[in-house]
C-alpha positions as CSV (number, residue, x, y, z in Angstrom):
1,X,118.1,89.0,85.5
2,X,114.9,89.0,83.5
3,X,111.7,87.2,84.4
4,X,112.9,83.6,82.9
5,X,116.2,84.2,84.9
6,X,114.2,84.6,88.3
7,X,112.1,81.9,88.1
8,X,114.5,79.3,87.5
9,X,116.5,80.7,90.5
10,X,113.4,80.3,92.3
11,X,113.3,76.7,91.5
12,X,116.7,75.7,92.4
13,X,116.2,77.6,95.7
14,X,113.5,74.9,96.2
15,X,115.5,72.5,95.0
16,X,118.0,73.5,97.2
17,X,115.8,73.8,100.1
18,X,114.2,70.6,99.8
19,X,117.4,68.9,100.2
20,X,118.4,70.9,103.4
21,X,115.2,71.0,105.2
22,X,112.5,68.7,106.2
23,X,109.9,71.1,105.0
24,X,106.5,69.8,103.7
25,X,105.6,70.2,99.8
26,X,102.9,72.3,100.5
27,X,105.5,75.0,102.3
28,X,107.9,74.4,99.5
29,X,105.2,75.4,97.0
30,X,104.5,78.2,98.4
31,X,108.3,79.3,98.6
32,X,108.1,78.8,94.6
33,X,105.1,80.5,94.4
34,X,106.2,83.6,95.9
35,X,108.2,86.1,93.1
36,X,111.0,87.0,96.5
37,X,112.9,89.8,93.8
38,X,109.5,91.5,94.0
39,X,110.1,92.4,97.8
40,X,113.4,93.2,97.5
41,X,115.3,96.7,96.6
42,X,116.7,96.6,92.4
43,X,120.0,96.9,94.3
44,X,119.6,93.5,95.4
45,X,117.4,91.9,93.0
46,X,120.1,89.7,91.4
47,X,120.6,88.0,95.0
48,X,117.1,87.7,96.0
49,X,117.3,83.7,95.5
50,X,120.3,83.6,97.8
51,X,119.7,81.7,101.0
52,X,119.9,84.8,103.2
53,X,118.6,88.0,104.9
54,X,118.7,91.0,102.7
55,X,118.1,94.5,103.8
56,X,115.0,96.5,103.6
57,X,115.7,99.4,104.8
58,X,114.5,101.2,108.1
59,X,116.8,98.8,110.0
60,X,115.0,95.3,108.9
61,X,115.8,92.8,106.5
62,X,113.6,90.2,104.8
63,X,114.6,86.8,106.4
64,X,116.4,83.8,104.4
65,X,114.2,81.6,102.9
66,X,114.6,78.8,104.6
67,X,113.8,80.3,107.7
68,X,110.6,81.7,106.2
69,X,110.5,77.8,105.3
70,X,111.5,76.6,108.4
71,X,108.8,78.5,110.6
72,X,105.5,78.3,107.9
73,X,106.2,74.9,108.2
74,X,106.0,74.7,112.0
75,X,102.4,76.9,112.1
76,X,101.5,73.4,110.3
77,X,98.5,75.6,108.6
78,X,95.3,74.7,106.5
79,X,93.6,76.3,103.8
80,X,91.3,78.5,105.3
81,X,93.4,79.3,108.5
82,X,93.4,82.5,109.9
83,X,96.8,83.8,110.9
84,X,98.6,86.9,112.9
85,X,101.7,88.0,111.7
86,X,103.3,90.6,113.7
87,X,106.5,92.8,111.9
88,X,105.5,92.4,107.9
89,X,108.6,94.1,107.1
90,X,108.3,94.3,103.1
91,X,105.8,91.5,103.2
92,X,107.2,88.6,101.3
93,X,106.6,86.0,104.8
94,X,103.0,86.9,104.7
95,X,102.9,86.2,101.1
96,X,104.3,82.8,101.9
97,X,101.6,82.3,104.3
98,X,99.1,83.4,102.1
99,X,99.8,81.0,99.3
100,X,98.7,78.1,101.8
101,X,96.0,79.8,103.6
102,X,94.2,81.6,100.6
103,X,93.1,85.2,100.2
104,X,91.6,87.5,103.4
105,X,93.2,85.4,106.1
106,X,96.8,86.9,106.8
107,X,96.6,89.9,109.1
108,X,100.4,91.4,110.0
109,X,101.2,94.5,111.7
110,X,103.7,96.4,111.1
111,X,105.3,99.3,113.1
112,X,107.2,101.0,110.9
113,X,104.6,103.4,108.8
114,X,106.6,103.5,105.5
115,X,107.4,99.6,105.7
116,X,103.8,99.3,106.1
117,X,102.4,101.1,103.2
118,X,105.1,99.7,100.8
119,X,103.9,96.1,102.2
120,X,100.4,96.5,101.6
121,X,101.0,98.2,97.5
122,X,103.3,95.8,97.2
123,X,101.1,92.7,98.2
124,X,98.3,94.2,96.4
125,X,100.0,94.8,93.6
126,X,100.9,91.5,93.6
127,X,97.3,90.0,94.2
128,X,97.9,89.0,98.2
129,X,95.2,89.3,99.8
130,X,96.5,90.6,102.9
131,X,95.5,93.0,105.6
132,X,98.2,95.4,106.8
133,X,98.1,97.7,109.5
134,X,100.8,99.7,111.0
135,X,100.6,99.5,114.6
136,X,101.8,98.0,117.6
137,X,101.2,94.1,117.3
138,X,100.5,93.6,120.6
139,X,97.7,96.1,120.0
140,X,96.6,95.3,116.2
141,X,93.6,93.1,114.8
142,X,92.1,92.6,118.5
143,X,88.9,92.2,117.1
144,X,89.8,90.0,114.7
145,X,90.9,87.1,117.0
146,X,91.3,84.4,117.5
147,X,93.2,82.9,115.2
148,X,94.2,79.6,114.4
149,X,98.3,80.9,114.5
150,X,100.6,83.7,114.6
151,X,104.1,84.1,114.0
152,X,106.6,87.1,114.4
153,X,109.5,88.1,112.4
154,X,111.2,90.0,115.1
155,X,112.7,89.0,118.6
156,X,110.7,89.3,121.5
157,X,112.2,89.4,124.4
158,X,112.5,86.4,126.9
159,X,108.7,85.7,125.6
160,X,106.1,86.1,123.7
161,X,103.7,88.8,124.6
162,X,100.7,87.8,126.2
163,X,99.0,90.0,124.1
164,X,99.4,88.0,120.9
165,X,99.7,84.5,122.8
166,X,95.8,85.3,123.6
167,X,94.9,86.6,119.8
168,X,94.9,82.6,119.3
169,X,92.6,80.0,119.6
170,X,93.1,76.7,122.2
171,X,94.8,74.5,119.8
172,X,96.6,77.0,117.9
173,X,100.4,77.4,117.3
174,X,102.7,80.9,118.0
175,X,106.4,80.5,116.2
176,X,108.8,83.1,117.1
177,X,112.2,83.8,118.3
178,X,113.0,84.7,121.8
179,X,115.9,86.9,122.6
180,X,118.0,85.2,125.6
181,X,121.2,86.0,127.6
182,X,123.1,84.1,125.2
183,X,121.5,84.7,121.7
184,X,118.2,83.6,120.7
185,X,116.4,80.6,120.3
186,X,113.3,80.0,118.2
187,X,110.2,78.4,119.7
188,X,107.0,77.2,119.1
189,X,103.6,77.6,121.3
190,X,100.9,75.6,121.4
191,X,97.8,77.3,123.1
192,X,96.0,74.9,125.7
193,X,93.3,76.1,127.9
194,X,95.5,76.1,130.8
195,X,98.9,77.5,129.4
196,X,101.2,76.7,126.6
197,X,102.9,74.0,125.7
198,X,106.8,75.1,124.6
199,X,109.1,73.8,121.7
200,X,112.5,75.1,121.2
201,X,113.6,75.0,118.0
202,X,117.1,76.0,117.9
203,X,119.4,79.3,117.6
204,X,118.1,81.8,115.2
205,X,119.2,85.7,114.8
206,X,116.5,88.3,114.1
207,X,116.3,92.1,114.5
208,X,115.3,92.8,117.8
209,X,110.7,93.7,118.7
210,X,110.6,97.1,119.0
């Protein structure tokens, strides 16, 4: 496929996901914004439009779109929002994310080294405006909270850490899935001053926190 051929595959992915989901324009724009055969290997390039996972190597794959739809839209950002992603995998999310929130305010953590550094060429290359670290996310970007969200692209399991919960501001929202006895189940957090308030979201399937 040459550069004419990706981008109107782009658009008819979000075409296609307009119809399915009730996603917001501004998420959908960023979805068609977002060049998704530049994050993927040249093995699978030609399927990089396709409504699915796809394999990164290391173990982790680069969610389907609409999921990467599906929870952008429930951070319910603003331009200007600062926002904690933890498991960048090869970095196309946090692209997403930075197409609504603008340059300098998508932090993601990583801990696989080698995902990490092909993230942050990647995204540079690119023009994101991301910071990328490869550590621990219950550890990274302490002294850069809070933030206004965060989001992971791995399964935690049975909840969120405290550790990232606490990285956001009273008001904020945390979108993740949760590994249960039976599956897993995607939910979102809103930070109050005395807790969280809970949203589950439905049955999801990510590659387990490590």
């Amino acid at each position: 496929m040459n550069d004419a051929d990706h981008a109107a595959a782009r658009r008819d992915l979000v075409n296609a996901l307009r119809d399915r989901l009730d996603a917001s324009e501004r998420t959908l724009s960023a979805i068609g914004a977002v060049p998704r055969h530049e994050f993927v290997s040249d093995r699978h390039r030609d399927s990089a439009y396709a409504d699915r996972p796809l394999p990164i190597g290391h173990d982790q794959t680069v969610s389907a779109p609409h999921m990467v739809a599906v929870m952008t839209d429930l951070l319910d950002l603003e331009r200007g929002d600062r926002v904690f992603e933890v498991g960048t995998g090869c970095g196309y999310h946090a692209a997403v994310v930075a197409e609504i929130v603008g340059p300098g305010n998508v932090f993601s953590a990583e801990r696989v080294p080698e995902l990490a550094a092909d993230a942050r060429e990647r995204l540079d290359r690119l023009g994101y405006d991301v910071t990328v670290a490869a550590a621990d996310g219950r550890e990274a970007f302490a002294d850069e909270a809070p933030f206004d969200a965060a989001y992971l692209t791995c399964a935690a399991p049975e909840t969120v850490p405290d550790e990232i919960v606490d990285r956001v501001r009273t008001g904020g929202r945390v979108v993740a899935p949760i590994r249960e006895a039976r599956g897993q189940r995607l939910v979102r957090l809103t930070v109050r001053e005395d807790g969280v308030d809970s949203e589950d979201r439905g049955g999801v399937r990510f590659v387990p926190m490590r």
